[in-house]
N, C-alpha and C positions, 0 to 999 in steps of 0.2 A: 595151258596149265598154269600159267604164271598169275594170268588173269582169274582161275577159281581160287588160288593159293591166296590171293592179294583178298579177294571176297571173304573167304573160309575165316581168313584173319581180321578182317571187320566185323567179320558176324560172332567169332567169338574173342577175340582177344588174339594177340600174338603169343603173351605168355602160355596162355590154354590149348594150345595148339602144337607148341614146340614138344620136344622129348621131353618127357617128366609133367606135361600138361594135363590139366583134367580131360581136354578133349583129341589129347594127342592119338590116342587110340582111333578113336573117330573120322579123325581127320586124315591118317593113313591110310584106312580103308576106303573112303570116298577117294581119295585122291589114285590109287592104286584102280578102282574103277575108273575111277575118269582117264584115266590114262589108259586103258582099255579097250575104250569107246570105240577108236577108228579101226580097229585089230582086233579086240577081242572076241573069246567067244562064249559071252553069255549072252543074257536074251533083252537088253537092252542095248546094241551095239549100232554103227552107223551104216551097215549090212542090211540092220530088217529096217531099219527108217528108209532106206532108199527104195528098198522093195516097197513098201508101204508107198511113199510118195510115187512111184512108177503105177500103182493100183489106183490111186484117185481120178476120179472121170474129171477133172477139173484139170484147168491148164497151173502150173507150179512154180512161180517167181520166188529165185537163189538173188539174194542179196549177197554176193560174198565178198567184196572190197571191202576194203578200211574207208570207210566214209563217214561224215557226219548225221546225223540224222535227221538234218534239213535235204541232202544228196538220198539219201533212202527215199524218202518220203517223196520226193521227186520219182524215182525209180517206179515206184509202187503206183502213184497215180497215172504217169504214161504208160504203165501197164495197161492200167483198171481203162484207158480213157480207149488205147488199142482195142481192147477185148472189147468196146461198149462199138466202135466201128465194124471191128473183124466180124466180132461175136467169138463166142467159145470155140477154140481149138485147142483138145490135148495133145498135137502133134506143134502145137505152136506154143509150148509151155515157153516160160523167158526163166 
């Protein structure tokens, strides 16, 4: 959350965001969704993405550490180099 807040406020301004801001309205509402996301229950929540990702015929690499994006990009390619030996398993999703 802290991390959309910090964006929210570069994309519009800190002053336009805060109470009394032109985008303060705005920026409540998204934020009150976003904060939603892993719990809530409307129809963009992290419930139908995992169903959704459980549905794809394809194997599904979670990047979830705090890492740099030289450490991703590692991750990803020992994926991609695994699946190019193993070959496709969606039981061997990473």
């Amino acid at each position: 959350m802290a991390r959309l807040a910090q964006r929210e406020a570069g994309r519009y301004g800190a002053d336009a965001i805060a109470p009394g801001g032109a985008h303060h309205a705005k920026y409540e509402t998204f934020m009150t969704w976003a904060a939603a996301y892993d719990t809530g229950d409307v129809s963009r929540t992290r419930g139908i993405h995992e169903q959704w990702l459980a549905a794809l015929p394809c194997p599904v690499l979670r990047l979830t550490t705090v890492a740099t994006v030289a450490d991703h990009l590692d991750q990803v390619l020992a994926c991609l180099a695994q699946q190019r030996v193993e070959g496709p398993s969606r039981s061997g999703s990473h």
